[in-house]
N, C-alpha and C positions, 0 to 999 in steps of 0.2 A: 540480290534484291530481298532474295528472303531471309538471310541472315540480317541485313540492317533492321527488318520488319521485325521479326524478332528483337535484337538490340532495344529497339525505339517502346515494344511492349513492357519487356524488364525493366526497364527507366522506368516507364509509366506508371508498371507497378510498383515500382521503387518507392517511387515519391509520392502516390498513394498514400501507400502502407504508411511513410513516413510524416505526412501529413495527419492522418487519423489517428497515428501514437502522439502527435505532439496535439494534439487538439483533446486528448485523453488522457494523454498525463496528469496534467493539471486536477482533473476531477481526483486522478487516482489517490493522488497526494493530498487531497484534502479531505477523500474518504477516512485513508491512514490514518492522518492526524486527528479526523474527528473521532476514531474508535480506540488511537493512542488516550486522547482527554476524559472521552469517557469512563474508559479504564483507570486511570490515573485517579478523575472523581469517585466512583463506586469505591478505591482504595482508599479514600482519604477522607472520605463522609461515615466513615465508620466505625467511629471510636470506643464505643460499647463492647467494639471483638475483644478478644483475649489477646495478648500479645503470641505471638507465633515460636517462642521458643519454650523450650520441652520442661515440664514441671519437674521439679526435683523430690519427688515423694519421700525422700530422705531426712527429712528437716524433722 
């Protein structure tokens, strides 16, 4: 009896857990992506930087 009672709780929590990961992913992934784009635009709205390779003070 108290092994199946156990069993029946580790399910429970099973499908819990795995219910609130899949009802959170989704957000997590669109955090990502919105702080991938972000990044993405701060790199590319900034044309006025110097290009990032090393001067040649030899010239």
């Amino acid at each position: 009896m108290t092994i199946i009672v156990k069993i029946v709780v580790a399910l429970g929590l099973l499908a819990l857990f795995a219910v609130i990961l899949i009802k959170v992913f989704p957000f997590i992934l669109l955090l990502l992506a919105a702080v991938g784009l972000w990044k993405l635009y701060q790199a590319m709205s900034r044309p006025d930087r110097p290009p990032r390779n090393p001067i040649d003070w030899n010239q």
